[in-house]
Structure formats: structure tokens, C-alpha cells
TORROVO-686725 format. One record per residue (C-alpha): residue number from 1; residue in three letters; chain; y, z, x. Coordinates in steps of 0.25 Angstrom, whole numbers, padded with zeros to 4 digits, m for minus. Layout:
NUTI  resi  resn  chain      y      z      x
NUTI   NUM   Ala      A      Y      Z      X
...
//
This chain:
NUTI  resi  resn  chain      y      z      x
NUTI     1   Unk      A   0113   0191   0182
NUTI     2   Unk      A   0115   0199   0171
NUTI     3   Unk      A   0120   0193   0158
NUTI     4   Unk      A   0132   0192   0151
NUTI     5   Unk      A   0131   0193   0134
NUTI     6   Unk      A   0145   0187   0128
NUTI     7   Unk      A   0143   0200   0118
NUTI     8   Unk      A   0138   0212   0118
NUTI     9   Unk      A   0124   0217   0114
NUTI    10   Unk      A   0124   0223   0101
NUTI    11   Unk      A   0126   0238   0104
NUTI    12   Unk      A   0119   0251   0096
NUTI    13   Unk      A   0132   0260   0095
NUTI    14   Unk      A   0128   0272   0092
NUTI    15   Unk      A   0135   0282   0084
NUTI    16   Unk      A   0142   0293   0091
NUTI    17   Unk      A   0144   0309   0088
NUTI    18   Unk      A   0159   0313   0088
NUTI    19   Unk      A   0161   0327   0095
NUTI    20   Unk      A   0173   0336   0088
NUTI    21   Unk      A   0182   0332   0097
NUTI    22   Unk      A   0184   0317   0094
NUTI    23   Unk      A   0194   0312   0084
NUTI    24   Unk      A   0196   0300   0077
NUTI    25   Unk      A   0208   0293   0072
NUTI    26   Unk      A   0215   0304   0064
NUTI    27   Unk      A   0224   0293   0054
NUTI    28   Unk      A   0229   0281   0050
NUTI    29   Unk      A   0242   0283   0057
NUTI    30   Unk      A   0235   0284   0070
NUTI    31   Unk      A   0233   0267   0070
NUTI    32   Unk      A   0242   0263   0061
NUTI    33   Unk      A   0250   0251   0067
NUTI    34   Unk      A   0267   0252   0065
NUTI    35   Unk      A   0272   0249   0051
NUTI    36   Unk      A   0273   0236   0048
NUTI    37   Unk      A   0278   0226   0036
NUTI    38   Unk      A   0268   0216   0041
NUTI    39   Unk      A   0256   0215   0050
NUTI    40   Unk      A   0250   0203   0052
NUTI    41   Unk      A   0237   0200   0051
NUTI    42   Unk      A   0225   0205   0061
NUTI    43   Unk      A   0210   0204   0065
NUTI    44   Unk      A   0207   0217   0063
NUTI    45   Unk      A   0191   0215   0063
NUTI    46   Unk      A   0184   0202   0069
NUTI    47   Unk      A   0173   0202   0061
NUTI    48   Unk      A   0172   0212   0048
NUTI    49   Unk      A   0159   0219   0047
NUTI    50   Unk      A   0155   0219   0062
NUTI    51   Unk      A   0167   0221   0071
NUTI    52   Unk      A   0164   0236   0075
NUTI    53   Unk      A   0177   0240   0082
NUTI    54   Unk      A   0192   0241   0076
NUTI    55   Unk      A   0202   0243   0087
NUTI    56   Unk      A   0215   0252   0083
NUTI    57   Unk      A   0228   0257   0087
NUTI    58   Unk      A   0222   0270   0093
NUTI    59   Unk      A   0208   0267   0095
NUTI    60   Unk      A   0196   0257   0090
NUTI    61   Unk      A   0186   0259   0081
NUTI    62   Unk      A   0171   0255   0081
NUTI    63   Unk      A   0161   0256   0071
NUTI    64   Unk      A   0148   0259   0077
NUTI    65   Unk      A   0131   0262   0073
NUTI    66   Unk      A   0128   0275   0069
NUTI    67   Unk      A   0115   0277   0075
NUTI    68   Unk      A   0111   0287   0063
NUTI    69   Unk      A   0117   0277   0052
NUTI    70   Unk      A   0127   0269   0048
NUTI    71   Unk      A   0139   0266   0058
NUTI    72   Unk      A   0151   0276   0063
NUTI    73   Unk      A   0166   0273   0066
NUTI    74   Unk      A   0171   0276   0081
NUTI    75   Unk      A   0184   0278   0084
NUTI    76   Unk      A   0189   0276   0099
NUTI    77   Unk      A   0202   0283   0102
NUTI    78   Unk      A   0212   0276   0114
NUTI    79   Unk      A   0220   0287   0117
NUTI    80   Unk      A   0209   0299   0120
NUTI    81   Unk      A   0199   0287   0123
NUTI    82   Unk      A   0188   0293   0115
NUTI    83   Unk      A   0177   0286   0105
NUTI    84   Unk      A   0174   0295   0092
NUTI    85   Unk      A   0168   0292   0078
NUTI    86   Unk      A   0179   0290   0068
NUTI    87   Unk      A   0176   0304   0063
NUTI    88   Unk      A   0182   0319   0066
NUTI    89   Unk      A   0173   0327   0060
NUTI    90   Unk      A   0164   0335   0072
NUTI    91   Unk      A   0152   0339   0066
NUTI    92   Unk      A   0151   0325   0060
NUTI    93   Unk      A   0136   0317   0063
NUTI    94   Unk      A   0143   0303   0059
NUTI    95   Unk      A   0133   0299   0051
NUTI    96   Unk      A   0137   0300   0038
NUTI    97   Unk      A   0147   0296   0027
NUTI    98   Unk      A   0153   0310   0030
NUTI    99   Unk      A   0160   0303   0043
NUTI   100   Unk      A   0171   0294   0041
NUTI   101   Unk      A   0166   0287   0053
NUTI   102   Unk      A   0153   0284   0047
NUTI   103   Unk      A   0146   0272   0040
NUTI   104   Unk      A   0132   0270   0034
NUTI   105   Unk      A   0134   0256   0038
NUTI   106   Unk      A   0129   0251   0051
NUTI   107   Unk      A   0138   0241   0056
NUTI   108   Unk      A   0153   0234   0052
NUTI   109   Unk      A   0167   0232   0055
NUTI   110   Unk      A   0179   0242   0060
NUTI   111   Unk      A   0191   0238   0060
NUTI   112   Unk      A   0207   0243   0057
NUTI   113   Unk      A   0219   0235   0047
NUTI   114   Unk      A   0230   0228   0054
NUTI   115   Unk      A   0239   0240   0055
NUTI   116   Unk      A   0227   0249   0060
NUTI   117   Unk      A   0227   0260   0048
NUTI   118   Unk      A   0215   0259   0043
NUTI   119   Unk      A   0200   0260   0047
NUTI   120   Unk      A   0191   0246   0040
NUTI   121   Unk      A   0175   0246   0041
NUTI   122   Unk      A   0168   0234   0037
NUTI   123   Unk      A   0154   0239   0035
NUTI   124   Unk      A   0142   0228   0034
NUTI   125   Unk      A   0133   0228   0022
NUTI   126   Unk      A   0120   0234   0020
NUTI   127   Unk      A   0110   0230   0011
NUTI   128   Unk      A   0101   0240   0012
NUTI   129   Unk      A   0111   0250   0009
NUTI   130   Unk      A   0118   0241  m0003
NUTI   131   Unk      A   0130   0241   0005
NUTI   132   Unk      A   0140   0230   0004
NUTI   133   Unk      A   0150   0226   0016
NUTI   134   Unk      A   0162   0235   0015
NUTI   135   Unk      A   0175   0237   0022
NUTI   136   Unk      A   0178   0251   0022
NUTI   137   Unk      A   0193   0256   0026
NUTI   138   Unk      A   0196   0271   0031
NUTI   139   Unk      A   0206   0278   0038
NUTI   140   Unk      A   0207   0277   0054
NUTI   141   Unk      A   0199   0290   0055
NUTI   142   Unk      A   0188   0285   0045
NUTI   143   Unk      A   0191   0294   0034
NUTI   144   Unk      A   0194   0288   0022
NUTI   145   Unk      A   0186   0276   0019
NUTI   146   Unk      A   0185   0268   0008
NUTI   147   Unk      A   0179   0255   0005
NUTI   148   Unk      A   0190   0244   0004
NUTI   149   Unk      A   0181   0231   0002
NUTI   150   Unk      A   0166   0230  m0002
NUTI   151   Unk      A   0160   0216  m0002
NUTI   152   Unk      A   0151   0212  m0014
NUTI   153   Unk      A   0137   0214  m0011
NUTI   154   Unk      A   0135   0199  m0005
NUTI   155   Unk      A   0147   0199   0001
NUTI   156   Unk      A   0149   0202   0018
NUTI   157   Unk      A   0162   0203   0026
NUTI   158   Unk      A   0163   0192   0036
NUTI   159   Unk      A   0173   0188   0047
NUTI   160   Unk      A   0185   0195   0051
NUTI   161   Unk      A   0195   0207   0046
NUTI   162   Unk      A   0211   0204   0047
NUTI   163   Unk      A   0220   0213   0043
NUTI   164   Unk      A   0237   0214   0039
NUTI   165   Unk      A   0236   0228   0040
NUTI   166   Unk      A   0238   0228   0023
NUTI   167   Unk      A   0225   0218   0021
NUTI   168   Unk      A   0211   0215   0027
NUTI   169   Unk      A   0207   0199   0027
NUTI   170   Unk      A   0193   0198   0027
NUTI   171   Unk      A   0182   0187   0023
NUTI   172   Unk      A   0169   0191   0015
NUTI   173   Unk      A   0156   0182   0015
NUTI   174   Unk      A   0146   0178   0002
NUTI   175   Unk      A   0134   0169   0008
NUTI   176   Unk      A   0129   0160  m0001
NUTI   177   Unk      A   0116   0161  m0006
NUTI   178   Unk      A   0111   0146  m0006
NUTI   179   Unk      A   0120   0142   0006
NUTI   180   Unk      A   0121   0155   0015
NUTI   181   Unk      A   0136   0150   0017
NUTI   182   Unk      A   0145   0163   0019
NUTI   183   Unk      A   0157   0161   0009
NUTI   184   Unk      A   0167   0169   0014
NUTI   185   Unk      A   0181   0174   0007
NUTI   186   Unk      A   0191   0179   0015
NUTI   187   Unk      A   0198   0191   0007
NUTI   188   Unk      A   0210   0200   0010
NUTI   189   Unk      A   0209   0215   0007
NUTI   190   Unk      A   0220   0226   0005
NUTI   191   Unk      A   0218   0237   0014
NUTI   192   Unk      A   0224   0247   0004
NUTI   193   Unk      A   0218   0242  m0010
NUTI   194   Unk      A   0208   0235  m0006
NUTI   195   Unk      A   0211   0224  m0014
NUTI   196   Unk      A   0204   0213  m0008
NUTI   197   Unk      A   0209   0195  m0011
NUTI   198   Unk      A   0200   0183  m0007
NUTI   199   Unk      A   0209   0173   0000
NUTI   200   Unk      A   0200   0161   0003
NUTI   201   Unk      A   0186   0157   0004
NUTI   202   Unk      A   0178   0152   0017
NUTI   203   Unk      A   0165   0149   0021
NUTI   204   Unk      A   0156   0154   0032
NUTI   205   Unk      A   0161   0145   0043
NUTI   206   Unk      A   0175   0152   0044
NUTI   207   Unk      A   0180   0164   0047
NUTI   208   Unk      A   0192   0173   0046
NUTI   209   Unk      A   0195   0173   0060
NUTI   210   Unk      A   0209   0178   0064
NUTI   211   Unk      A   0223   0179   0057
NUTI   212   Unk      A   0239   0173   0060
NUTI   213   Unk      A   0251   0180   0054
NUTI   214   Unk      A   0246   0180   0041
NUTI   215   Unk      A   0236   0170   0041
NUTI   216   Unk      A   0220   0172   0040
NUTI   217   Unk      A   0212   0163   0052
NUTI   218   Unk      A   0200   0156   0045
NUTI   219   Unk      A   0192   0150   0056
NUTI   220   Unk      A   0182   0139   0050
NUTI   221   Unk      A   0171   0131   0056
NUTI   222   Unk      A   0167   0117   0050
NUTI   223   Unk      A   0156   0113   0057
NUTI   224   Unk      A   0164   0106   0070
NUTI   225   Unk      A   0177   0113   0071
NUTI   226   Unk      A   0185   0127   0068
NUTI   227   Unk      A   0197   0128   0064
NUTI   228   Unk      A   0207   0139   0059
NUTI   229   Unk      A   0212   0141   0046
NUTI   230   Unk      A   0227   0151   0043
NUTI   231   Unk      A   0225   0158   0029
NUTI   232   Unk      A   0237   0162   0025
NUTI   233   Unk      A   0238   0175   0019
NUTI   234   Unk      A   0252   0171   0011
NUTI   235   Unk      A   0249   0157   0006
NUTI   236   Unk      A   0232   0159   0004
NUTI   237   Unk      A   0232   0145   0011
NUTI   238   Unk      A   0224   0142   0024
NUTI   239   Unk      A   0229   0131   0035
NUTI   240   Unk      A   0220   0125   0046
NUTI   241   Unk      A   0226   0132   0060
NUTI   242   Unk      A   0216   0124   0071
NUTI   243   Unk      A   0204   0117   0072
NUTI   244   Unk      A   0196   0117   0084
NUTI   245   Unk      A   0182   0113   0090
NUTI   246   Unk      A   0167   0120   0087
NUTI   247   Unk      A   0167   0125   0100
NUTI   248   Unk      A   0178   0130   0104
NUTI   249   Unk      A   0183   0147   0101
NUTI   250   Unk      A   0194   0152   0096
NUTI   251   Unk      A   0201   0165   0093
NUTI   252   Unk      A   0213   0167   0085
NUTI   253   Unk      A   0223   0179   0090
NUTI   254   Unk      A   0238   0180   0085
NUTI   255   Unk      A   0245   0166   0082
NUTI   256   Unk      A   0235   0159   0092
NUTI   257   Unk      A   0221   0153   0093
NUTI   258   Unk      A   0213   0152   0103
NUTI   259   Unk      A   0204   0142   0105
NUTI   260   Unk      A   0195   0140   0114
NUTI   261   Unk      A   0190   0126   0118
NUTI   262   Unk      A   0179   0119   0125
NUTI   263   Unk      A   0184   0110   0133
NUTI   264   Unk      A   0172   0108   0143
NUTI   265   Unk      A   0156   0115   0143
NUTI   266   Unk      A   0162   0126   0151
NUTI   267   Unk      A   0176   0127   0148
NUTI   268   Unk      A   0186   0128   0137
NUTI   269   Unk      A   0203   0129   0135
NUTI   270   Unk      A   0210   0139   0128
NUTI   271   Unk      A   0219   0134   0116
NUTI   272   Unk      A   0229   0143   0110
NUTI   273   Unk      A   0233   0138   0097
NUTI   274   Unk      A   0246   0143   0090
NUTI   275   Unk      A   0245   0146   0075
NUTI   276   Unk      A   0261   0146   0072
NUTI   277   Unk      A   0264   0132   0079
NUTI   278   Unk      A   0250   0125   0078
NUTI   279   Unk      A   0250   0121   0093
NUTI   280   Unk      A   0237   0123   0102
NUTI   281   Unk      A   0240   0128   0118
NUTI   282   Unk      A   0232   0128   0130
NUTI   283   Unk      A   0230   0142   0134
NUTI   284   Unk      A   0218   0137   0147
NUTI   285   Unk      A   0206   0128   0150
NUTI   286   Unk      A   0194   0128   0156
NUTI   287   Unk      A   0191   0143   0153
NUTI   288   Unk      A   0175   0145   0152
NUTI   289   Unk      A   0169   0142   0139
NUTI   290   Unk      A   0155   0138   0133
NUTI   291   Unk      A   0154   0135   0121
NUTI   292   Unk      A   0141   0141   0114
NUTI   293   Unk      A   0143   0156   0124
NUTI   294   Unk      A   0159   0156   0123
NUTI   295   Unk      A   0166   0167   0116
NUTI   296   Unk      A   0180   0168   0111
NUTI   297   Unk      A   0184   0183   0109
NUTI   298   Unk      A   0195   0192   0105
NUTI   299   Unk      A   0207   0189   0110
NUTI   300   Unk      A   0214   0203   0117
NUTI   301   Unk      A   0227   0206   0123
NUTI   302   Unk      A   0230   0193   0123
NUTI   303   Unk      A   0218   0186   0130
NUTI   304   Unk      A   0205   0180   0121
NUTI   305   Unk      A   0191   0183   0129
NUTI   306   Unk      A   0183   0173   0130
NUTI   307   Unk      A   0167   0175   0134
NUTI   308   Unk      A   0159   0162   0138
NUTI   309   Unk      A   0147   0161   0143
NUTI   310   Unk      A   0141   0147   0154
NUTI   311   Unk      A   0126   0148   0148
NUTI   312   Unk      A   0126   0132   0152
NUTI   313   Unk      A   0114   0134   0162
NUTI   314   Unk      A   0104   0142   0151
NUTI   315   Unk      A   0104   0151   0162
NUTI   316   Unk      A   0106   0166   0159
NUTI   317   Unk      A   0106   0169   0174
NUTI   318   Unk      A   0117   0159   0177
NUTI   319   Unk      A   0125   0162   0163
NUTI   320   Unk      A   0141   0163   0166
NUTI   321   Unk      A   0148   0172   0159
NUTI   322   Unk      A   0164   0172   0157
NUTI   323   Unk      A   0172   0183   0150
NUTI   324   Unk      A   0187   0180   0152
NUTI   325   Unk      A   0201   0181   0144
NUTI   326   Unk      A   0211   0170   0140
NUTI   327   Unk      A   0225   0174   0139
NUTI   328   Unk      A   0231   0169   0126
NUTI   329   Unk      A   0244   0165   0132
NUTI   330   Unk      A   0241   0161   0146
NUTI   331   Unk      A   0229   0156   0147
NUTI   332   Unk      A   0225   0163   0158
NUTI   333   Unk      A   0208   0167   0159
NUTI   334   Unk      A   0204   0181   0163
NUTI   335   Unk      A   0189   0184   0166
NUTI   336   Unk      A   0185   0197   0161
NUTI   337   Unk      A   0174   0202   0171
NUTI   338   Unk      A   0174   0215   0164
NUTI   339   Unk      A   0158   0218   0159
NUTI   340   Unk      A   0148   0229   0156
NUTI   341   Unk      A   0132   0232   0156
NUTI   342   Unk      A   0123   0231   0142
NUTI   343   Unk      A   0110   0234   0147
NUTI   344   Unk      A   0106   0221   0156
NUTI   345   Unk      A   0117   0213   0153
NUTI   346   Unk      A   0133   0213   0153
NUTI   347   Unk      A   0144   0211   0145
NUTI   348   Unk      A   0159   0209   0146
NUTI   349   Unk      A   0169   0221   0143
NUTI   350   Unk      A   0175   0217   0131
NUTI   351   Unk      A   0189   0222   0123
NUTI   352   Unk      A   0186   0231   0110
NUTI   353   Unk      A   0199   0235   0108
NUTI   354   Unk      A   0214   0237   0116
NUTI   355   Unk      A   0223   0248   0114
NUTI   356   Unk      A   0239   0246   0122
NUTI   357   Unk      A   0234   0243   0138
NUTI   358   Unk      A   0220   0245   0136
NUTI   359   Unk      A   0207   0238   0130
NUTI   360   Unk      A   0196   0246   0123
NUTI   361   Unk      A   0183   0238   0131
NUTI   362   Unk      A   0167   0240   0130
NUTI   363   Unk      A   0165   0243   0145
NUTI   364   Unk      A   0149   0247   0144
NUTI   365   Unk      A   0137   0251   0135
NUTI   366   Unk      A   0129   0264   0134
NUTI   367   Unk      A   0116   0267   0129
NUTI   368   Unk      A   0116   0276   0120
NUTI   369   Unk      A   0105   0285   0113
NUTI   370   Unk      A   0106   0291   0099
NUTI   371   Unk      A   0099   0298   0089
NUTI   372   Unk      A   0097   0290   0074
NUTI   373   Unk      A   0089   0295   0061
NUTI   374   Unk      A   0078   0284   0055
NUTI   375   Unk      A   0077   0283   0040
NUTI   376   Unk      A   0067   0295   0039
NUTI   377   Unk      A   0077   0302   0047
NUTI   378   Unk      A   0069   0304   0059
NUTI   379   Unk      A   0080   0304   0071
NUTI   380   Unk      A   0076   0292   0084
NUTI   381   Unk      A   0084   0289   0095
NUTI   382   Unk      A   0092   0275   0098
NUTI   383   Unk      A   0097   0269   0110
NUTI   384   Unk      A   0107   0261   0110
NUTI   385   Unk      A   0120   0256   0118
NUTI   386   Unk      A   0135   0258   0115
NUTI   387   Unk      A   0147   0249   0121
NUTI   388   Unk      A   0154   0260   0129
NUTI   389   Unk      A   0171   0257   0128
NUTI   390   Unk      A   0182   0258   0138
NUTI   391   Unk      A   0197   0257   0138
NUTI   392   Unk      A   0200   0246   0149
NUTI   393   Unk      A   0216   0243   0152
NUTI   394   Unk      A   0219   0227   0148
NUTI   395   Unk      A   0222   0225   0162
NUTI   396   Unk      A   0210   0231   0169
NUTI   397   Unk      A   0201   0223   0157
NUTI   398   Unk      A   0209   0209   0161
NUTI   399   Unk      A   0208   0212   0176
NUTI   400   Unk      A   0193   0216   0174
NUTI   401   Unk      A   0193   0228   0178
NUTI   402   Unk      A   0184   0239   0173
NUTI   403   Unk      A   0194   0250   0172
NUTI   404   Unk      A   0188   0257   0160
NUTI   405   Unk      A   0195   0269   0155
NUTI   406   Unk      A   0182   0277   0145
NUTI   407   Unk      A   0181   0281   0132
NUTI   408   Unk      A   0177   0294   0131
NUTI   409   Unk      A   0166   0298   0122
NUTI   410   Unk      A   0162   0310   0126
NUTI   411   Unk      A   0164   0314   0114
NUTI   412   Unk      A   0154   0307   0108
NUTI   413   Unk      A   0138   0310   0106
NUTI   414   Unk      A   0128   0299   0106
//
């Protein structure tokens, strides 16, 4: 039997050449979210300098590999269901710092503030290049960029972005030079000055890890347990939410979270714990689970995916693979048969991004072939695979059923 990977393999993308007739998000306006005294506080990038897709009002972002140089921003439209470079400029090559979709970075984060009007990239360091990390914020359409945070030169961003629509909350990392312990402090930044405050000090073994009204979630480790930690954003204290065992998972979303415990070899229950009233719930048992191959994911449309694999045997060949759904209120387990070829092996079709009834999926992968320069500018080819993305109706993606409707990218030259 062929097998199963619990992620995918690490993919080439290869950069893309926009035809005239594409066009990228024209302004601000086009994503903003209604006006609003407040917004609370949201996960707007799981993990700083490497989530490589934003999902927005109108469309999802991705940041992808030039295969030339640096990196280019991709812009997929819902409505005429079309993927462009974040660039309207025809006769552009893309490879330069005359695009707005362009960086001479190769790899980092994309993602949008809470109210969805303005475009953030967290581009890794290079040393080579005497580049510090740096988050870079620009119009919806790329234009306009301007570096809103540099870290120091021995300084790296680390864990996740959350956003109020006004502030970013982030957490930046100093290793230690005798003790190669990350010191990390977590900082809010304002998205119009870029005025940056350091809140509170933590070590390698937490994490900013979800948020609550308007309190930061600090997940921290101590060797046995985790627990949550609420950082309060009007007091600048911190109080201890839950604590729960080593092996278990869990996954904040809204005023829940959800926790995933062992309760046999093969088995586990889903707890629901409520952040407001303190109580813990049982949402179902004996769901498949194993403790060193299970998976917690991203909890969407009101269902956490869970992937675990039965690798008790140390047998490939007899290897069980589960891929299913929780339903957050109900309890109710949904197996997601869903799955696609990479080369030899398979992988489950997984949710990128949702737009009203529909999920934005990968459905597939396609090798692809492209032209690059070597440093004495002599040009070679590369080969290389791409994810290739669908849109999928919630329903048809629940009920298994492969019903994808294609992204055009005829468009597009590679």
C-alpha cells in the first residue's frame, strides 16, 4: 500500500509570469472589514516568518520562491477564480525590486491585520546578505511598502502574529551564547506608527499560542505538564487558564480549548474547556489517537482536524492512517477520505483558506519546469512540484466528495 505522510513534502514553487490580463487587488477598501469601535483579538499568522499564505476577504495570499531569486507575492482572486502575482504591471519579469510582488528574500511569512487592510511580510534573515528579520507592511496590491519592524542583528521572530486590527502582538527570540536558551519577549506593535511596547519576558519553552477577548494565550511547558497562561492586555497581568498532561493536544479557538487527551494506546476524548466560566465538558471518547504520530490542527468551520497515525506494529505496510473532524459543539467525528498523489505517495486534501460556502483546498501537485540564472549568470533548468488549489463546497469537503471547482491559471507562465 502506498503511504500516508501526516504533512506534506516540502514543495519547490516556482515563480509564475503574469499575462496583461490578470489583476491584482486594486485597494485597501477592497478587504476592509466594516467599521468598528473594537475588534477583538485574532490569529492572523500561526507562525511569524514561515506561514506562507494569508487568507482575506476577497482572496488569499501566498508568498512563494522565485526560481531566479528571492520570493514573489501571489494573489488568488475568488470571485473570477484566478491566481496572479500581486503585480499589474504586463511587461514586468517579477524579479526585481521594480515589482511590488517582489522580495530578495527567499522564504517568510504573509499574512493581513485583524480588519483585513493592510498587507504584512515577515521576511527571514540572511546573513550572507547582512539582512536582519523584518516585517514589512504594504497596501493590499503590494504597492507601498515600508519596513515597520527590524529586529536587532541577533534577534529572530518566533511564534505567532495576533492582531486587534490597530496593534500586532508578536514575540521576538535572543539565544544565549553560554546556554542556547531562546529568551523570548513578547512585544505589541502599532500598525500605523510602528511604535513597538515589550509586554512580558518568556523562555523557549512557551509559546504565544492563541488569544481570548483581549487576552494574549501563552502556552508553557515545564518538563511534565502544559498549561495556558491569559495575558491581559488592560492589567499587563497574566493568570493560569488549564493545565493538562504531556501527552495530550490542544487547540485554542474563540472562548474554548480543546484538548485532546489520551485515555488508552489507541484512543483519546475530547475535552472542551470554557475560558469565561472555568468549566471543562466532554465533547466524545474513544476517537483514534497515538500519542508520538497524532496531530491537532486548525480548527475550521467549526470542526478541529485531527490526523493520527497506528504505527504500533513498526510496519509501514500495515501503517493506519486516520484523517477526521471533531465537531466543537457536538461531538460528532467525521472522517475526511479526501486525498491526492505526491509522487509515490498520498496525502489528505487539506483547508487553506474558506471564503462564504466554499473552502479554498490543495487537491494535487504538478511538476513543473523553470528556467533559473547561476551566479555567473549562466541560465539551467529546474524541476520542481507545485500544490495545485481548488475551491471545494464545505459540504461536498465534509461529505468527501471531490467536487472540485478549478482555479484558473491560464494566465499564468511557468
Amino acid at each position: 500500500m502506498k503511504r500516508y505522510q501526516i504533512a506534506g513534502v516540502l514543495c519547490l514553487l516556482f515563480g509564475f509570469l503574469l499575462c496583461a490580463c490578470s489583476a491584482a487587488p486594486e485597494s485597501a477598501a477592497s478587504e476592509s472589514a466594516p467599521a468598528a469601535e473594537e475588534i477583538s483579538l485574532k490569529v492572523v499568522n500561526p507562525w511569524l516568518s514561515t506561514g506562507d499564505k494569508a487568507p482575506g476577504k476577497d482572496g488569499f495570499y501566498q508568498l512563494v520562491r522565485n526560481p531566479q531569486q528571492g520570493s514573489n507575492m501571489i494573489y488568488t482572486d475568488y470571485s473570477t477564480k484566478t491566481t496572479v502575482y500581486l503585480c499589474n504591471r504586463p511587461d514586468c519579469q517579477h524579479n526585481d525590486e521594480t515589482c511590488p510582488s517582489w522580495f530578495s528574500f527567499p522564504g517568510g511569512g504573509i499574512f493581513l491585520d485583524a480588519k483585513g487592510e493592510h498587507l504584512f511580510c515577515a521576511i527571514r534573515g540572511d546573513s550572507e546578505q547582512e539582512q536582519a528579520e523584518t516585517i514589512w507592511k504594504m497596501d493590499l496590491n503590494g504597492e507601498n511598502r515600508q519596513a515597520l519592524y527590524t529586529c536587532a542583528p541577533n534577534e529572530s521572530l518566533t511564534d505567532m502574529a495576533i492582531s486587534d486590527g490597530t496593534s500586532f502582538y508578536f514575540a521576538t527570540g535572543v539565544t544565549d551564547p553560554e546556554t542556547w536558551t531562546l529568551n523570548k519577549t513578547l512585544k505589541q506593535l502599532d500598525i500605523q506608527s510602528g511604535k513597538t511596547e515589550d509586554l512580558m519576558t518568556y523562555q523557549d519553552t512557551a509559546w504565544l499560542f492563541g488569544a481570548f477577548e483581549d487576552e494574549l494565550l501563552v502556552q508553557i511547558f515545564d518538563g511534565t505538564s502544559f498549561r495556558y497562561d491569559a495575558y491581559s492586555l488592560k492589567t499587563k497581568t497574566s493568570r493560569t487558564l488549564l493545565t493538562y498532561d504531556e501527552n495530550a493536544r490542544s487547540m485554542p479557538s474563540g472562548d474554548s480549548i480543546y484538548v485532546v487527551k489520551p485515555l488508552t494506546d489507541s484512543t483519546a476524548e475530547v475535552l472542551k474547556f470554557n475560558i469565561k466560566t472555568g468549566e471543562t465538558s466532554s465533547l466524545c471518547k474513544d476517537i483514534p489517537y497515538f500519542v508520538d504520530t497524532t496531530t491537532v490542527g486548525d480548527i475550521v468551520d467549526g470542526r478541529m482536524i485531527i490526523h493520527a497515525s497506528d504505527t504500533r506494529e513498526n510496519d509501514p505496510e500495515k501503517m493506519k492512517v486516520y484523517y477526521y473532524a471533531v465537531n466543537c459543539e457536538t461531538g460528532e467525528m467525521t472522517d475526511l477520505p479526501l486525498t491526492y498523489e505526491i509522487g509515490e505517495t498520498t496525502d489528505f486534501v487539506n483547508v487553506v483558506a474558506e471564503t462564504g460556502d466554499f473552502f479554498v483546498v490543495t487537491s494535487g501537485t504538478e511538476t513543473v519546469k523553470s528556467i533559473a540564472n547561476g551566479t555567473d549568470g549562466t541560465p539551467y533548468e529546474l524541476e520542481g512540484t507545485i500544490f495545485i488549489y481548488s475551491l471545494i463546497s464545505k459540504s461536498d469537503y465534509w461529505n468527501g466528495q471531490p467536487n472540485y471547482i478549478e482555479i484558473d491559471n491560464s494566465a499564468i507562465k511557468r
